[in-house]
Backbone bond lengths (Angstrom), bond angles and torsions (degrees), N, CA, C in turn:
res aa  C-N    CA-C-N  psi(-1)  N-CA   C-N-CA  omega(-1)  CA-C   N-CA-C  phi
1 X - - - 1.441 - - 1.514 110.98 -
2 X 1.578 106.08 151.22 1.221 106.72 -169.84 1.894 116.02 -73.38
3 X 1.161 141.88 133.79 1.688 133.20 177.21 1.672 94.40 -45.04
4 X 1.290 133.47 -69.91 1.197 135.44 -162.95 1.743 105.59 -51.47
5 X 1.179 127.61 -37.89 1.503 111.04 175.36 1.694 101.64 -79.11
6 X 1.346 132.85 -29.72 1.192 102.75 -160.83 1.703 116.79 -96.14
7 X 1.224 111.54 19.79 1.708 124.65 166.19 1.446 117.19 -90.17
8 X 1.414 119.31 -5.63 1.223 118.86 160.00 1.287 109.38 -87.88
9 X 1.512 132.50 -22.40 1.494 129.42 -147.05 1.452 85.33 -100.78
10 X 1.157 116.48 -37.66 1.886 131.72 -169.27 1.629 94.17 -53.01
11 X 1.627 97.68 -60.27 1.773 97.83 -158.52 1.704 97.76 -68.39
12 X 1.233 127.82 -34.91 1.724 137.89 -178.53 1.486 89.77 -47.28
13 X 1.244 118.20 -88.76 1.566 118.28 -167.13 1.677 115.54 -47.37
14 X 1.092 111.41 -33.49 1.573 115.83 171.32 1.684 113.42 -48.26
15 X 1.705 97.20 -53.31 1.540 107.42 -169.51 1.986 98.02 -73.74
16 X 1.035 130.95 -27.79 1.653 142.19 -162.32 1.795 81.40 -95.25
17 X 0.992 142.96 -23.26 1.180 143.41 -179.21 1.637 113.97 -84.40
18 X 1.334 110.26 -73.00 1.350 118.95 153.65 1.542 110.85 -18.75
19 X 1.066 118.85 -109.70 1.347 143.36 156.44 1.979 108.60 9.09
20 X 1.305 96.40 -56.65 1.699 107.92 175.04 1.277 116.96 -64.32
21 X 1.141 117.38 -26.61 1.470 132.22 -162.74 1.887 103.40 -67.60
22 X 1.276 92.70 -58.83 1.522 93.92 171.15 1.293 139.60 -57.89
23 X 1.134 110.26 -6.62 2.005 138.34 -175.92 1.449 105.65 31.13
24 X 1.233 104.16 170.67 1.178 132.01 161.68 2.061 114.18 -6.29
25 X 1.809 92.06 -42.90 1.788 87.69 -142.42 1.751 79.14 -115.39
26 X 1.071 109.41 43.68 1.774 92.84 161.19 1.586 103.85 -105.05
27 X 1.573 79.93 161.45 1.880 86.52 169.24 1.491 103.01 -130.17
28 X 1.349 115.16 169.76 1.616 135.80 169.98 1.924 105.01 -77.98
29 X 1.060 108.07 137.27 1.450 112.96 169.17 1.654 100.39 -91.15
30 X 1.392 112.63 119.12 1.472 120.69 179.84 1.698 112.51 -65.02
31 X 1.506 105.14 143.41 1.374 101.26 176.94 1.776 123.35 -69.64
32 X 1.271 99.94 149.06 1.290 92.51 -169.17 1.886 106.96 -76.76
33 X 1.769 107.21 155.27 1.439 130.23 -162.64 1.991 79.38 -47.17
34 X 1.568 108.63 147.25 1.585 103.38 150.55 1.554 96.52 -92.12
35 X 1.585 86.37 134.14 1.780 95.94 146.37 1.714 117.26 -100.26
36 X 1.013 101.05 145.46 1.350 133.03 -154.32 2.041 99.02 -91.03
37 X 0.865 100.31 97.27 1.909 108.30 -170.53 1.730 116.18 -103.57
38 X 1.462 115.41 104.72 1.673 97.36 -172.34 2.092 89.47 -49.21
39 X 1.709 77.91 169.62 1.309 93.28 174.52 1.370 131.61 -97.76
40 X 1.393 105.97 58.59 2.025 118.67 -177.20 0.912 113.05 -17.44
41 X 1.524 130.22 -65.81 1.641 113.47 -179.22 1.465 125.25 -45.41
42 X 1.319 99.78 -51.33 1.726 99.15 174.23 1.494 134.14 -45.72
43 X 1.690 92.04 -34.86 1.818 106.94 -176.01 1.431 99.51 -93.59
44 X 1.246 140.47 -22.24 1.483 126.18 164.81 1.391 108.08 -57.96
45 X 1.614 103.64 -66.96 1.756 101.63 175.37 1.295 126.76 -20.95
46 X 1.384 119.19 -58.10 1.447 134.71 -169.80 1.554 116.37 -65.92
47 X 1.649 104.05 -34.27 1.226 132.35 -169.66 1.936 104.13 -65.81
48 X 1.481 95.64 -49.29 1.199 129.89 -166.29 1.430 113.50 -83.32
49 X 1.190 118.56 -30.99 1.430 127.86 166.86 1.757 113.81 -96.55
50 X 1.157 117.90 -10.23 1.430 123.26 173.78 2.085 99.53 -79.55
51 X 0.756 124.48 -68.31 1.647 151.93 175.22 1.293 110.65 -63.82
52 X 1.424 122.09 5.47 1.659 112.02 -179.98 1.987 94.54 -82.49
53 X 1.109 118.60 -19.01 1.272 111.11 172.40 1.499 125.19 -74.32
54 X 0.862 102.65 -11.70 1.874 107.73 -159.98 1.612 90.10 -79.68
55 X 1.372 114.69 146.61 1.633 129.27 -162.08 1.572 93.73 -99.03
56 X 1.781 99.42 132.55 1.663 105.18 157.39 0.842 156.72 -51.42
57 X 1.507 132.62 83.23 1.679 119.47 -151.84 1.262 102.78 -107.20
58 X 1.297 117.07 100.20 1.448 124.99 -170.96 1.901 114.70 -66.05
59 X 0.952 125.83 132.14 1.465 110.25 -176.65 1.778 113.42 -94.20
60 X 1.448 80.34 157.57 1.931 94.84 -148.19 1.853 95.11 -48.93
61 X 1.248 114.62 175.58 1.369 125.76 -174.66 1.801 100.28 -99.34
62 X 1.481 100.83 142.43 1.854 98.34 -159.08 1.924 82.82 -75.88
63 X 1.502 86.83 163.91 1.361 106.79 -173.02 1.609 109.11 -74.34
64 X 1.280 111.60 150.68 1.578 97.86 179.75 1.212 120.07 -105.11
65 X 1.867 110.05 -25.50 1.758 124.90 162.94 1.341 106.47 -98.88
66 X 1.279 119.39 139.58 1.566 130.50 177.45 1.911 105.66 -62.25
67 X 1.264 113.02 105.28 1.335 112.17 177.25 1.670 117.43 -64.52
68 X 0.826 116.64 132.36 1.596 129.56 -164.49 1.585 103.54 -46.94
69 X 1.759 97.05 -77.49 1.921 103.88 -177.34 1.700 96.18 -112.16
70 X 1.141 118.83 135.37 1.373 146.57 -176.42 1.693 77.90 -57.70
71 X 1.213 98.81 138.35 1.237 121.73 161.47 2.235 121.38 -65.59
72 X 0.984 100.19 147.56 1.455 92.38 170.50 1.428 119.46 -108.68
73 X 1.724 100.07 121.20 1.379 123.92 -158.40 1.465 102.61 -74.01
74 X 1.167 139.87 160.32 1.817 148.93 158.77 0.818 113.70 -56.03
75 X 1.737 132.70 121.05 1.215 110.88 169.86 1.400 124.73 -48.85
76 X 1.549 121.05 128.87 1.788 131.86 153.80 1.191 118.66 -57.83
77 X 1.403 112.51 136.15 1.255 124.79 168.75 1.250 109.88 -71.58
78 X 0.912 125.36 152.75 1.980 140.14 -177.16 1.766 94.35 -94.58
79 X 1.316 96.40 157.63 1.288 105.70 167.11 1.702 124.58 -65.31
80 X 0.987 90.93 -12.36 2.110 101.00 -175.12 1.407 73.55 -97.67
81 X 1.395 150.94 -94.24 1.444 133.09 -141.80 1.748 115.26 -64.31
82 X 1.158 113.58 -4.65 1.743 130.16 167.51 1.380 109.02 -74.59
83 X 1.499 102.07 122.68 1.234 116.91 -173.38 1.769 95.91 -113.45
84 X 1.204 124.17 133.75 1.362 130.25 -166.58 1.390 112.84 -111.07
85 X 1.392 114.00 105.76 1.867 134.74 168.60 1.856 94.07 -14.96
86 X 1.006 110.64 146.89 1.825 124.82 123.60 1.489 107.28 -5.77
87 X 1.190 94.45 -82.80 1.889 132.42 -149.02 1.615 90.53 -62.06
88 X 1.497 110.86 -52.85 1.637 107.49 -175.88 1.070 140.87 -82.76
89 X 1.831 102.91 -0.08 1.452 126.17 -169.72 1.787 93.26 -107.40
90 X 1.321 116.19 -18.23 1.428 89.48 -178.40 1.164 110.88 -105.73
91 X 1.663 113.61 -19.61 1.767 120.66 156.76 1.645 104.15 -24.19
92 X 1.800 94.55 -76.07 1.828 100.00 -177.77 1.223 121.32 -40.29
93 X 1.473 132.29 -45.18 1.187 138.84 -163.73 1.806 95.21 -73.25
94 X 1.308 104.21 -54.71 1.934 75.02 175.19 1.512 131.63 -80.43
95 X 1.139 99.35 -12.07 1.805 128.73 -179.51 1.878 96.15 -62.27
96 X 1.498 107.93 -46.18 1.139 103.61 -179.47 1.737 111.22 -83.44
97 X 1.210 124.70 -1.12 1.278 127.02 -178.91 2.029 132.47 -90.42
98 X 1.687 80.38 -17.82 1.965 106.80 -178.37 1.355 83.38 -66.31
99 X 1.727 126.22 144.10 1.296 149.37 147.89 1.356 121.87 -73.98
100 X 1.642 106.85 98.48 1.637 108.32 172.20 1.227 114.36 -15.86
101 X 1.480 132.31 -44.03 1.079 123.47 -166.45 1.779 121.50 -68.72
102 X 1.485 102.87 -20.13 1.353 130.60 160.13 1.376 120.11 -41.29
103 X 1.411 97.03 -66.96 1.639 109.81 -165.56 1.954 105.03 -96.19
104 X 1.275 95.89 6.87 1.738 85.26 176.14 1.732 93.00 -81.09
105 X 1.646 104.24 -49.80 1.530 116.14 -148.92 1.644 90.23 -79.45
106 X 1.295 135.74 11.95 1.229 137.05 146.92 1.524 127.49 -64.89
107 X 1.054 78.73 -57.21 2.222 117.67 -168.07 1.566 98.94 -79.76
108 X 1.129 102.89 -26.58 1.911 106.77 166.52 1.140 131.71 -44.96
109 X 1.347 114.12 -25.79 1.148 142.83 176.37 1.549 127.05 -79.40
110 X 1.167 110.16 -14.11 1.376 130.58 -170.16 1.809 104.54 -75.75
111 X 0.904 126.56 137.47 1.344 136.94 -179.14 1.987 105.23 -58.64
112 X 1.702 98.86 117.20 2.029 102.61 -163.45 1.163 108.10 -64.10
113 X 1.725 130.03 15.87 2.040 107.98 140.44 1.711 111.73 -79.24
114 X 0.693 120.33 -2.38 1.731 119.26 174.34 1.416 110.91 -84.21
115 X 1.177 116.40 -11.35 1.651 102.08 -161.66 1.829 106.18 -140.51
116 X 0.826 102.92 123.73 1.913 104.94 179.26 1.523 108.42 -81.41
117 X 1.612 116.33 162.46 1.573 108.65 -179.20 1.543 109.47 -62.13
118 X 1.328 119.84 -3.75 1.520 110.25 -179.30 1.660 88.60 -170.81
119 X 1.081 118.04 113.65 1.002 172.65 -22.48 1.640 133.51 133.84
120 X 1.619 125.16 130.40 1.980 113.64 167.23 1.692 96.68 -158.62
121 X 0.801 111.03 142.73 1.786 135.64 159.96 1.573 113.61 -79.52
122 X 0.994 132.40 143.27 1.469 133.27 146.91 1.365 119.97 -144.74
123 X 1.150 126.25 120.41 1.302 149.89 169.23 1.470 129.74 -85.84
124 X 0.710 119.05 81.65 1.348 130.30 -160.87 1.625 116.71 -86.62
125 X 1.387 114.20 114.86 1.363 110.46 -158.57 1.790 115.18 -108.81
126 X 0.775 98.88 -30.72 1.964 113.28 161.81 1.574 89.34 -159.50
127 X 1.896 84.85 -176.74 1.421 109.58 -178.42 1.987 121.85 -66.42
128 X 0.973 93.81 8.38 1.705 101.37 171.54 1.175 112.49 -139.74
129 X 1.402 123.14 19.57 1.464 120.99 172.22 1.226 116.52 -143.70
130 X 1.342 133.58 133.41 1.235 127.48 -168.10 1.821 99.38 -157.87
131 X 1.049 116.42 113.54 1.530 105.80 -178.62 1.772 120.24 -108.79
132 X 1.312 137.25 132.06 1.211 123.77 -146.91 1.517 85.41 -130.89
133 X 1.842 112.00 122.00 1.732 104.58 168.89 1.256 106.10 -107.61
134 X 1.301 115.51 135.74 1.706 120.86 175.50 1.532 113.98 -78.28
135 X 1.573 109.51 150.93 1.642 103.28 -170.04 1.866 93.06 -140.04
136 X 1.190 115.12 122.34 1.537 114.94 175.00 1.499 93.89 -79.50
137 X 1.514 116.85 -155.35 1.853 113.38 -168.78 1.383 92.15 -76.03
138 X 1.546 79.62 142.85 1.460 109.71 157.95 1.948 112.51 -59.27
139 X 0.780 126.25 -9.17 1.373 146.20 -171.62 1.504 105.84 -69.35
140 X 1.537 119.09 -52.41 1.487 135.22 108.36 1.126 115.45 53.51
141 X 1.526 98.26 -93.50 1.557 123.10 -135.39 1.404 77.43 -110.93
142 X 1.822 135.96 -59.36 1.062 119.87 -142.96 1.951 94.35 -71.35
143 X 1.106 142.84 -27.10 1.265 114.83 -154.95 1.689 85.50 -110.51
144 X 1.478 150.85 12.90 1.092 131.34 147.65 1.478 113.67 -68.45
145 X 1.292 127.69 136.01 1.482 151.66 -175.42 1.959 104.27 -97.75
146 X 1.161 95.85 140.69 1.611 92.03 -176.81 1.530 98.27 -79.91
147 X 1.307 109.48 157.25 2.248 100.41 165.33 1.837 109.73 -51.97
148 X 1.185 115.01 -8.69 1.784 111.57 -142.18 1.790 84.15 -101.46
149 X 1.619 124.95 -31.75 1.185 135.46 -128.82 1.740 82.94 -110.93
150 X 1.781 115.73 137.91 1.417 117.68 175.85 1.645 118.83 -60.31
């Protein structure tokens, strides 16, 4: 027989071989359910690129001698007399859009004196916006595995 006919017949029986191997009684292992995950990176981004404008207001440094008489503070504007920037209204608008479920499995990470079995965040972005994400245990987050993660 010729070499050139019998490298087709070789690879044929290989693939009819293959193929046999598995018989009759195999089965397929079904794919696993998708779970369905907002998409955190995306909503930080947005979050993060909405609010890269908003100005640093660093908070004052704690006192180190007990001041005698409390100083008298300026009157604050209330949130009804707060009139809200551009810049701080669209911060909020995505600030209000990140999924608790986002920023728990972030904050999960945080060393367990920071965080109670249940749990809230608030971020506070001016004087009429303040957004608060709720977090059940961190317990949660640490033993869920991402699909991507071994």
């Amino acid at each position: 027989m010729n070499r050139q006919n019998m490298i087709p017949e070789i690879l044929l029986t290989l693939v009819l071989l293959v193929l046999n191997l598995g018989g009759s009684n195999s089965q397929f292992m079904p794919w696993p359910p998708i779970v369905t995950r907002p998409l955190c990176l995306h909503q930080f981004t947005l979050a993060n690129h909405a609010c890269r404008f908003l100005p640093y207001t660093p908070l004052p440094p704690p006192s180190t001698t007990p001041s005698p008489e409390p100083q008298p503070s300026p009157p604050s504007l209330t949130s009804s007399e707060y009139e809200e920037t551009p810049v701080e209204e669209e911060c909020c608008r995505w600030m209000k859009s990140i999924d608790s479920e986002c920023v728990c499995a972030l904050l999960a990470h945080l060393p367990p004196f920071l965080s109670k079995p249940i749990h809230q965040y608030t971020a506070v972005v001016d004087a009429s916006c303040s957004v608060t994400f709720k977090c059940s245990s961190r317990i949660r987050y640490e033993n869920e595995k991402s699909p991507q993660s071994p």
